[in-house]
C-alpha positions as CSV (number, residue, x, y, z in Angstrom):
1,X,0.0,0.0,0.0
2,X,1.2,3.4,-1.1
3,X,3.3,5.1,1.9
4,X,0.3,7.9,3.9
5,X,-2.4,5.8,2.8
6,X,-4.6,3.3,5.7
7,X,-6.4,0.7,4.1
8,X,-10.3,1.5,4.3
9,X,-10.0,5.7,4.7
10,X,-12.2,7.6,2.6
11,X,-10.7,11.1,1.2
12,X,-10.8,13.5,-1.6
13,X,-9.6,12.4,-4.8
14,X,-7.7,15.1,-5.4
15,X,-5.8,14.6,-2.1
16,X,-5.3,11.0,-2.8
17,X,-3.6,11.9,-6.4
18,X,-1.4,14.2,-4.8
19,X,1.7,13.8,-6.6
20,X,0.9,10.8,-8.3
21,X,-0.4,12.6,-11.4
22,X,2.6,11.7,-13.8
23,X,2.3,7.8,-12.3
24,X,-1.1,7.9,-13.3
25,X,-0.4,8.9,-16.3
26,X,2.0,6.9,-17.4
27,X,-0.2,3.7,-16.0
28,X,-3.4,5.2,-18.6
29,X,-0.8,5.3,-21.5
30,X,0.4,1.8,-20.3
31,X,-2.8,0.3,-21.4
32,X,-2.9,2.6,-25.4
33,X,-5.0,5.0,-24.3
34,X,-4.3,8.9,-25.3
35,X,-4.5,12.4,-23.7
36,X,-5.4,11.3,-20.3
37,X,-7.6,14.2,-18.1
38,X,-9.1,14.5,-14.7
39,X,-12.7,16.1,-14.8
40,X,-15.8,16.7,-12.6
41,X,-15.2,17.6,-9.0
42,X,-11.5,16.9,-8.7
43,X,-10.9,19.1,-12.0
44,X,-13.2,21.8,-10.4
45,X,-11.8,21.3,-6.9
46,X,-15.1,20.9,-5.2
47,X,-14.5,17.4,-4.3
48,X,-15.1,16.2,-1.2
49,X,-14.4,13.0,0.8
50,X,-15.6,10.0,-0.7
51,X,-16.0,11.5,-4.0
52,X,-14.6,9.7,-7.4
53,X,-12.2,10.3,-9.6
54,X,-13.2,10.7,-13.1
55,X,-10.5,10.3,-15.7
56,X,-11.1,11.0,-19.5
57,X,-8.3,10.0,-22.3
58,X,-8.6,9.0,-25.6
59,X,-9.3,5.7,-27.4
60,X,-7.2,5.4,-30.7
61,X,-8.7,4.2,-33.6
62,X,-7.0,0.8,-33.5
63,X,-7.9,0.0,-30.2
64,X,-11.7,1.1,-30.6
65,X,-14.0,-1.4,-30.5
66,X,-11.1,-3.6,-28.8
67,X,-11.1,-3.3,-25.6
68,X,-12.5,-5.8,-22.8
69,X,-14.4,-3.2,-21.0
70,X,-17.6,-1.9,-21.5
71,X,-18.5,2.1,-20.5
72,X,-20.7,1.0,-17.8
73,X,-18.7,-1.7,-16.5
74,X,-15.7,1.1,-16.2
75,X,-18.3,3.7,-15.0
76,X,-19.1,1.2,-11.7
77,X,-15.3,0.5,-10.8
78,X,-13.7,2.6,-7.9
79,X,-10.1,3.5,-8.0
80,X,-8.1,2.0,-4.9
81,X,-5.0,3.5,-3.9
């Protein structure tokens, strides 16, 4: 588990991603995908604890139609630091 983290505690997104923006980053690219962006709340900076992370990033043409995940099973996950 990630050094500051306790397993279980509920905080703000943007606090969780502190300085782990180029990691996550890097991990989106990992799997293909493009342009990767945080938006809603954490982008605004009205998140609160408990709140989720949305992340948007492009799917290249080769990949669309490709992948093994559909919106609304990627919509449901939760990020876990």
């Amino acid at each position: 588990m990630p050094q500051g983290l306790t397993k279980g505690k509920i905080m703000k997104p943007s606090h969780a991603i502190q300085g782990k923006t180029s990691e996550i980053k890097l991990l989106i690219e990992s799997y293909g995908f493009l342009s990767p962006a945080i938006s809603g709340s954490t982008a605004r900076g009205t998140d609160v604890d408990g709140s989720d992370l949305d992340i948007l990033a492009t799917i290249p043409v080769d990949l669309r139609g490709k992948t093994n995940c559909s919106t609304s099973s990627i919509s449901q996950r939760r990020w876990k630091p």
